[in-house]
C-alpha positions in Angstrom: -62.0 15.9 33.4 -64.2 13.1 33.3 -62.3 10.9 31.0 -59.6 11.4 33.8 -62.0 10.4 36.8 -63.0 7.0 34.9 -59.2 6.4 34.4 -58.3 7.2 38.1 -61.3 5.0 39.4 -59.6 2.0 37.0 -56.3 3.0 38.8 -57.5 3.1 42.2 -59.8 -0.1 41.6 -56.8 -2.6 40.5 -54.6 -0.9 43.2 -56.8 -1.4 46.0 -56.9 -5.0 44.9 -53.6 -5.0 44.8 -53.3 -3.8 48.6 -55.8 -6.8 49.7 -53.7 -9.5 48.1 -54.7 -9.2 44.7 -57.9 -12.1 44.3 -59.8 -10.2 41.8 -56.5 -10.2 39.3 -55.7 -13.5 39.7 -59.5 -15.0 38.9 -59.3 -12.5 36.4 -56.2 -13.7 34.7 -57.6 -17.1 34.7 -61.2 -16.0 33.4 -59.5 -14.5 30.7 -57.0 -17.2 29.8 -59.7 -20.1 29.7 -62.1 -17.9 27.8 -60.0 -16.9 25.0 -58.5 -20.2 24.5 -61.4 -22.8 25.6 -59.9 -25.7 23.8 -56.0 -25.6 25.0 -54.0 -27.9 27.1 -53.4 -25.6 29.9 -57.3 -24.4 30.0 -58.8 -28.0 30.3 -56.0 -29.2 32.9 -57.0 -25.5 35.0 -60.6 -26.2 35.0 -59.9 -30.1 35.3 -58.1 -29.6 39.0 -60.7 -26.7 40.0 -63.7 -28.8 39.2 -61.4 -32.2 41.8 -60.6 -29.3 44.4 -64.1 -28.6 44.9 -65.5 -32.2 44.8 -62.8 -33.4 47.2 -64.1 -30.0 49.8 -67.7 -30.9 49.4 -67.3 -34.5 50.4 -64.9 -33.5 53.2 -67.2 -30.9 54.7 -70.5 -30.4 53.2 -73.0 -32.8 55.5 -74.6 -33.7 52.5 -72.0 -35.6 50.3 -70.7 -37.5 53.6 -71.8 -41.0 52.3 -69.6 -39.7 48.9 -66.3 -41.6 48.6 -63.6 -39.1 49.7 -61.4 -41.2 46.9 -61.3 -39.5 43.9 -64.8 -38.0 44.1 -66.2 -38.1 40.3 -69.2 -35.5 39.0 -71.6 -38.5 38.2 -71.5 -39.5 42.3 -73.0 -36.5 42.7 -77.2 -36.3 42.4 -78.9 -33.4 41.0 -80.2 -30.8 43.1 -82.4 -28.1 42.9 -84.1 -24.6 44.7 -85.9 -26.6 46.7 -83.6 -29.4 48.2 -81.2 -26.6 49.3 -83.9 -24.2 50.8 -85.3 -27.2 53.0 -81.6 -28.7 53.5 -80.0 -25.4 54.3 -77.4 -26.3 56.9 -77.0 -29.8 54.9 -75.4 -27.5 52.1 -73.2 -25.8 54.3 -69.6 -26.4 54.4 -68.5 -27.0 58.0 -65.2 -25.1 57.3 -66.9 -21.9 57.0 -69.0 -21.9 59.9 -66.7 -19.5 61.3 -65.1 -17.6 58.6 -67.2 -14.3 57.2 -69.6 -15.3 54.0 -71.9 -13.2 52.2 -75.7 -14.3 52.3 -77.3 -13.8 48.7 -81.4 -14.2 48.4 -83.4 -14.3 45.9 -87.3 -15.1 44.8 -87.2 -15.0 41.4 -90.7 -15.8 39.6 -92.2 -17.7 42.4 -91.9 -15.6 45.5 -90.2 -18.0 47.4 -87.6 -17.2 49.1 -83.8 -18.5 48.7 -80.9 -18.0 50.3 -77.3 -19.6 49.9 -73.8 -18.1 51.0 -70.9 -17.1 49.2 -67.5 -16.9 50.8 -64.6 -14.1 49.9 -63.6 -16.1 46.5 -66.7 -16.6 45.0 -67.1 -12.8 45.8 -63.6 -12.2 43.9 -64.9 -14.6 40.7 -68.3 -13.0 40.4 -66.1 -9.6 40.2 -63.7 -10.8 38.0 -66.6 -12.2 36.2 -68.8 -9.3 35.9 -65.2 -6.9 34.6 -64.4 -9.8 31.6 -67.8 -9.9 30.3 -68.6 -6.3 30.6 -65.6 -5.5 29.0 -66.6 -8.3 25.9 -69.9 -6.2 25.4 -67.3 -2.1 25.1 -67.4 -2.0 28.9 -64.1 0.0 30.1 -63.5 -0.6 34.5 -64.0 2.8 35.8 -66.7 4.3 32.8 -70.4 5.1 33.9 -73.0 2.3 34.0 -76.5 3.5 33.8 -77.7 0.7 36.2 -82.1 -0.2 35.6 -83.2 -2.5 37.5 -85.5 -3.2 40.7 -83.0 -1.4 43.5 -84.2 -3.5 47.0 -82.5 -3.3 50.3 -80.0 -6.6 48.8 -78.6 -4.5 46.1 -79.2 -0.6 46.8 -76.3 1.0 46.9 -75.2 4.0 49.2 -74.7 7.3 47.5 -70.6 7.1 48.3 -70.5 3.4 46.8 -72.4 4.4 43.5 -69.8 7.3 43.3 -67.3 5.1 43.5 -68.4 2.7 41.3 -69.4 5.1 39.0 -73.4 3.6 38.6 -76.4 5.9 38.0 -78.6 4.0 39.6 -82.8 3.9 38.0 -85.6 1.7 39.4 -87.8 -0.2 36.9 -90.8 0.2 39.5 -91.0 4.3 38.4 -90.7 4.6 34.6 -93.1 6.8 34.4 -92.7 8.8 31.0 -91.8 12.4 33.6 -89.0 10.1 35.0 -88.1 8.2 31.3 -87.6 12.0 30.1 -85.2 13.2 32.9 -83.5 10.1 32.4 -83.2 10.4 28.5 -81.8 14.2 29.4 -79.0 13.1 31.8 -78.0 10.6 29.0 -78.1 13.2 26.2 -76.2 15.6 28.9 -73.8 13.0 30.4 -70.1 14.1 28.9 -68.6 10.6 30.4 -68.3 7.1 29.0 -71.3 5.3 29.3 -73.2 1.7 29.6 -76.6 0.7 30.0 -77.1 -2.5 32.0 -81.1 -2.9 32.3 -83.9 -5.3 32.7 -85.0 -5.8 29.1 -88.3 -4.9 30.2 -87.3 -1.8 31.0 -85.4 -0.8 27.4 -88.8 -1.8 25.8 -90.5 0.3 28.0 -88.0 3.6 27.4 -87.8 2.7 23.4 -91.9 2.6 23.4 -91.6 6.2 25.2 -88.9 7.5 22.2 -91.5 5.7 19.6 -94.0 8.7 20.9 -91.6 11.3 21.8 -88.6 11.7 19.7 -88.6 8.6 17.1 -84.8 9.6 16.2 -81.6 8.7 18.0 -80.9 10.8 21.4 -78.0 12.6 20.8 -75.5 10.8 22.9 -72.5 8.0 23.1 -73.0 4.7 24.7 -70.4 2.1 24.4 -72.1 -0.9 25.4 -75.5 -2.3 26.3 -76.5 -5.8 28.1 -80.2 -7.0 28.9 -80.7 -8.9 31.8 -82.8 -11.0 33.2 -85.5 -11.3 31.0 -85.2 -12.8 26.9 -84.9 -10.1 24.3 -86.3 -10.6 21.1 -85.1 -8.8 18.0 -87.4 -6.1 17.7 -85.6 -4.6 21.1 -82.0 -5.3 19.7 -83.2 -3.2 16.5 -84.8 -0.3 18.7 -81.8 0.1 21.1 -79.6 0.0 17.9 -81.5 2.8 16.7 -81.7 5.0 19.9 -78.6 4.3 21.5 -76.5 3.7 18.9 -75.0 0.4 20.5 -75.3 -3.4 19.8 -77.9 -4.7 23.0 -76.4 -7.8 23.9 -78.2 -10.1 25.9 -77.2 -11.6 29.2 -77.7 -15.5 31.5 -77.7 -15.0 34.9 -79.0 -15.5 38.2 -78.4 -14.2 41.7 -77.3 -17.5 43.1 -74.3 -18.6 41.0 -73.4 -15.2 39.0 -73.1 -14.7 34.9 -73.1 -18.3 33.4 -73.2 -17.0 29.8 -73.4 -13.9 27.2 -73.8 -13.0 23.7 -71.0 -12.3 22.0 -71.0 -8.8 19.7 -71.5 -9.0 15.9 -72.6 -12.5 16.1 -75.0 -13.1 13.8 -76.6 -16.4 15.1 -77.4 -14.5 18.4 -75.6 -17.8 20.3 -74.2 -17.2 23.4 -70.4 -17.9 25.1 -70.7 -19.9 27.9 -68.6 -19.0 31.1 -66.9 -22.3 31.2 -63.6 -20.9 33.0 -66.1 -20.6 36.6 -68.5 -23.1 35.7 -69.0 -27.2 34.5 -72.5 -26.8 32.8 -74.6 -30.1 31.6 -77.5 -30.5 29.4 -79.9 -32.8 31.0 -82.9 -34.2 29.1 -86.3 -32.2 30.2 -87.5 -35.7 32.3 -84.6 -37.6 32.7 -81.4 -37.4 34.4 -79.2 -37.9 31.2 -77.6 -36.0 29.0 -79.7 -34.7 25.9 -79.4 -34.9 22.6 -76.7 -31.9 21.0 -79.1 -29.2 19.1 -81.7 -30.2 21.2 -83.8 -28.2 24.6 -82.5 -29.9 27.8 -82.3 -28.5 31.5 -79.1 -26.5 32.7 -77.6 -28.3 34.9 -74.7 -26.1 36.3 -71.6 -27.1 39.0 -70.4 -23.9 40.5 -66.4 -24.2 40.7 -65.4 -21.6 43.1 -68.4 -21.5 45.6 -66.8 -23.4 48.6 -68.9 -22.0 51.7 -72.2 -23.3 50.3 -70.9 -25.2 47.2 -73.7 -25.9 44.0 -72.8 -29.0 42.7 -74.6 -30.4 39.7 -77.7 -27.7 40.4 -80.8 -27.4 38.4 -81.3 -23.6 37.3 -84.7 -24.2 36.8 -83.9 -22.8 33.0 -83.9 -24.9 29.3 -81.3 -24.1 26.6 -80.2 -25.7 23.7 -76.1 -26.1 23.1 -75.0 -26.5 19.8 -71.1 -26.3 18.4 -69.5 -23.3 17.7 -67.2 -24.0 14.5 -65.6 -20.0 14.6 -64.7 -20.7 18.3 -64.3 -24.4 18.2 -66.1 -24.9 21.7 -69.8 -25.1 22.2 -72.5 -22.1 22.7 -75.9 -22.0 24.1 -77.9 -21.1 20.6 -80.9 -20.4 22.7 -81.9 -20.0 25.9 -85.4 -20.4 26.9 -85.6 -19.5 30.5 -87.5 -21.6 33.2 -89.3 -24.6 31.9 -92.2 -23.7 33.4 -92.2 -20.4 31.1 -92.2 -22.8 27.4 -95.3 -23.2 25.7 -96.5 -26.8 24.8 -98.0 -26.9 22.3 -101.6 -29.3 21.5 -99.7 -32.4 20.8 -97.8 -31.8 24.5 -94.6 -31.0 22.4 -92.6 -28.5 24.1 -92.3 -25.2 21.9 -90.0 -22.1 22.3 -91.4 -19.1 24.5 -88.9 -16.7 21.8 -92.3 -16.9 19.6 -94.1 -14.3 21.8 -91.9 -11.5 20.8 -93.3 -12.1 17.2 -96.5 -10.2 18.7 -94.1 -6.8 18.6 -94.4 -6.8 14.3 -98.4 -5.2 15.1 -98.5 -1.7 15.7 -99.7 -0.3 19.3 -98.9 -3.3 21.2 -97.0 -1.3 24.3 -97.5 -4.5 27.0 -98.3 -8.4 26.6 -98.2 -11.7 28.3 -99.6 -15.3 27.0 -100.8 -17.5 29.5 -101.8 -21.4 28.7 -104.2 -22.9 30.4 -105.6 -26.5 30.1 -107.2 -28.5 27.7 -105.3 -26.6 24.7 -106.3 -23.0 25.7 -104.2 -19.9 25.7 -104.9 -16.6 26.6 -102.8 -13.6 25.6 -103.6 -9.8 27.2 -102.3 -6.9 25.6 -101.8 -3.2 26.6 -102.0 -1.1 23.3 -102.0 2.1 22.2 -104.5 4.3 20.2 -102.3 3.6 17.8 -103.0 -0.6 17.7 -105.7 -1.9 15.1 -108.4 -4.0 16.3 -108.7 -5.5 13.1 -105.3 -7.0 13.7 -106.6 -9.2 15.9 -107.4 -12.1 13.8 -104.1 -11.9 12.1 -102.3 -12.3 15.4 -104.8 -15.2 16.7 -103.4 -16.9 13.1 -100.1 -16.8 13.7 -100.2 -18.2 16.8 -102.5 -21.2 15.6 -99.3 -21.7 13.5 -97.2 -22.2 16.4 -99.2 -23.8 18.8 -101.7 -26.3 16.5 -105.1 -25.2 14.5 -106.8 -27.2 17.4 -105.5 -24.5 19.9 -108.1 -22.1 21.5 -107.0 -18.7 21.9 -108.4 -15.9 23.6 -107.2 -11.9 23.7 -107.7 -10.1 26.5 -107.2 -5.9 26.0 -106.0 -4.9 29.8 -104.7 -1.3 31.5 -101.5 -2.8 32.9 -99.6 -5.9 33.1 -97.9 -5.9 36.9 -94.7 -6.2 37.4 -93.3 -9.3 39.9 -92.1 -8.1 43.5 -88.3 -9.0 41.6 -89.5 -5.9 39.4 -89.2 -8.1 36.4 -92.3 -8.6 34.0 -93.3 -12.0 33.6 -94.3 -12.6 30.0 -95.1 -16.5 29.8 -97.4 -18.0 32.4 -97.5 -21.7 31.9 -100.4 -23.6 33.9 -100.7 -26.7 32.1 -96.8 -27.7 31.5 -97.1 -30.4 34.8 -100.2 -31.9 33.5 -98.8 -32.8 29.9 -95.8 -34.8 29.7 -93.4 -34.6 26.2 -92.5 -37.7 24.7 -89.3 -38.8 24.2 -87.2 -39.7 21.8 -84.6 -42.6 22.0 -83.2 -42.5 19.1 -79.5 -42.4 19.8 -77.8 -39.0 18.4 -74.5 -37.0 19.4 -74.4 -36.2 23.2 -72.7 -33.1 24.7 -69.2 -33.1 26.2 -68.7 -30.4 28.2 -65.3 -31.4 29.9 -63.2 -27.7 29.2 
C-alpha cells in the first residue's frame, strides 16, 4: 500500500506540473540533458544562450549594470560581488521588471548572523525544483519516496502538516536530538515499511551514529535508499559510520540558500570529487586575493553566475566558500575535488600558508571524542575544545597535540580545552572552524604561470 502511495504522489506530482504549464519538466529535461553530456555541442550552445539571455536582462533592468553596454554584454564587464554589496544595494539588485510580478523572498544568516535576503521569481523556483529531483535522484532518490528531513525547521522552511504529507518529509529538528528523541526516531526508521532517504545536517548524522556507538553498535534493521549531508563538510569517519548503520553510501552535498545546489558527490566515486551543476550555473575559480582566475588543482574562491535567477539576478557572486577544481578524465569535464567551505573557516598555518579545514576530522580516529571545534587565534596559537566521553583517554592528548603540530608547523602553540557542550549557531548548524587570525595574515602568491580553468559548458 505504501509502495502504491509513493507511486501515486510521483503521478500526481508531474501531473500537476503538467496542469500549470509544465516549468518543472522542461528545466528538468534540460538539467538532465547538460548533466549527462557536459561536453556536447548542443549542451555548451544551451548554456551559451542562457548565460547572454541573462546578461542582456540584467543590463536592461537591474539598476546596477546601467553603465554596462547593452551590446553584447560579456561576463568579464561584470565586477564581482558579494553578501555584502547586495544586502546594502538591495533595490540596486532588483530587476525593474519584476517589481510587479509575484517573487519569493529567501533569507538567510549563515555563520555570521547577518541577515540576507534576495528574491527569486517563478523560474528560479521551477530550477531549484528540477534541481533538487535530478540530484536526489543521482544519490537513489525516487520523486514521491519518504525523506527523513534533519535539519533546523524555522518559520522560512517549516512545513505544514498537509504539505509534509504531500511531500512525503518526516520532518526532525537538529535543536532536540536528545538521545529519548534519537531513539523514537531510530524506531520509526526500523518500523517505516516505505522507501526511504535521509537528508540531514552532517552534524546531526554524527550525532545519531555517536548515540548507535552506545546503544546498538550494529546496523538498525531497516532500508534506506539514499543519504546526502548538507551543509556542513563530512569527513570519512561519518561516511563509514552511516555505511555501517544505514546501510547506504552518505554522499555529501554544496549548497546554499541563496542560489540553490551548485554541486554533489557522485556515488561510488572513489576520489570523493564532486559534479558540479553546470546546466544552472557558470562557476569561476578566482585566486584567494586577486580577481583572476587560479591556478587548476589549486584553492581559489567560488565565484558563481546564477543563470535562471531573473528577479534579483547573481552575477559573478562570491559564495564566501574555497574549492579546488581539478579535471575529471572518467567524465571528461571538471569536478570540485574539494571543497573547503568559507575562507574564513581554513586554517593558516605558521608560515601564513593557507591549509585545509578537512584536517579536523582526523581528531575522530581517538576514542570518546563525541563534540570538537579548533579555533586559531593570533600569533600562531590554536585552541581546540572537545566534548568526550568516559570512554576518551586523557593520555591521548599528547598524541593529538602531535598530529596537529604536523599540520599546522612545530612552532604552533596548541591548547585543549575539555568542555560540556559546543552550541549550536541560531542556523542550527555546528560551527567547527573558528578562524580569528585569517585577516591579519596574508598568503603569498605564486606567479608562476600554470594551466587556468575554463569553465565555458
Amino acid at each position: 500500500m505504501l509502495k502504491v502511495l509513493e507511486k501515486t504522489r510521483k503521478i500526481v506530482f508531474w501531473s500537476i506540473d503538467a496542469l500549470k504549464g509544465g516549468g518543472v519538466r522542461k528545466h528538468y529535461k534540460e538539467l538532465r540533458l547538460i548533466q549527462n553530456n557536459p561536453n556536447s555541442n548542443k549542451s555548451r550552445e544551451i548554456t551559451k544562450e542562457n548565460l547572454a539571455r541573462l546578461l542582456k536582462h540584467a543590463v536592461k533592468t537591474v539598476p546596477h549594470y546601467f553603465d554596462i553596454s547593452e551590446t553584447n554584454p560579456s561576463l568579464d564587464m561584470f565586477p564581482i560581488i558579494n553578501k555584502q554589496k547586495v544586502r546594502e544595494n538591495f533595490q540596486q539588485f532588483s530587476s525593474q521588471e519584476y517589481v510587479d510580478k509575484h517573487t519569493h523572498e529567501v533569507t538567510t544568516s549563515g555563520s555570521t548572523g547577518k541577515p540576507f535576503k534576495i528574491l527569486h521569481d517563478k523560474s528560479k523556483r521551477h530550477r531549484n525544483t528540477a534541481d533538487t529531483i535530478f540530484f536526489a535522484e543521482r544519490a537513489g532518490f525516487e520523486l514521491g519516496s519518504r525523506i527523513y528531513y534533519l535539519r533546523l525547521w524555522d518559520k522560512q522552511y517549516k512545513k505544514n502538516k498537509y504539505l509534509s504529507a504531500i511531500q512525503n518529509i518526516s520532518m526532525h529538528s537538529v535543536d532536540d536530538l536528545s538521545d529519548e528523541n534519537i531513539a523514537e526516531l531510530v524506531a520509526k526508521l526500523e518500523n517505516d515499511g516505505s522507501n526511504k532517504n535521509l537528508l540531514a545536517y552532517t552534524s546531526a548524522l554524527n550525532t545519531i551514529c555517536n548515540y548507535l556507538d552506545k546503544n546498538k553498535g550494529k546496523p538498525l534493521k531497516c532500508e534506506i535508499n539514499s543519504a546526502i549531508a548538507i551543509a556542513e563538510a563530512m569527513g570519512e569517519e561519518i561516511k563509514l559510520k552511516v555505511r555501517k548503520y544505514f546501510g547506504v553510501e552518505l554522499l555529501s552535498r554544496y549548497s546554499n540558500s541563496e542560489n540553490g545546489i551548485l554541486a554533489q558527490q557522485r556515488p561510488q566515486n572513489e576520489t570523493g570529487s564532486f559534479e558540479i551543476n553546470w546546466a544552472s550555473y557558470y562557476v569561476e575559480i578566482l585566486d584567494l586575493n586577486e580577481d583572476k582566475p587560479a591556478n587548476l588543482g589549486e584553492p581559489g574562491r567560488i565565484v558563481v553566475t546564477d543563470l535562471f535567477n531573473y528577479s534579483m539576478p547573481l552575477i559573478r557572486y562570491d559564495t564566501g566558500d574555497v574549492g579546488i577544481v581539478e579535471n575529471d578524465e572518467i567524465h571528461k569535464t571538471h569536478v570540485f575535488s574539494k571543497i573547503e567551505g568559507r575562507k574564513m573557516d581554513m586554517f593558516t598555518n605558521t608560515k601564513g600558508e593557507f591549509v585545509s579545514s578537512h584536517i579536523i576530522h582526523h581528531i575522530l580516529q581517538f576514542k570518546g571524542i563525541e563534540q570538537f571545534q579548533f579555533v586559531e587565534e593570533e600569533n600562531n596559537e590554536y585552541l581546540i575544545k572537545l566534548m568526550v566521553s568516559p570512554e576518551y583517554d586523557r593520555n591521548d592528548e599528547s598524541k593529538l597535540r602531535e598530529r596537529y603540530l604536523g599540520y599546522f608547523g612545530k612552532e604552533a602553540k596548541i591548547k585543549v580545552k575539555y568542555v560540556q557542550d559546543i552550541p549550536l549557531l541560531p542556523s542550527g548548524k555546528r560551527k567547527l572552524v573558528i578562524n580569528n587570525a585569517v585577516k591579519k595574515q596574508k598568503q603569498p602568491v605564486d606567479k608562476t604561470a600554470k594551466e587556468s580553468i575554463d569553465f565555458v559548458h
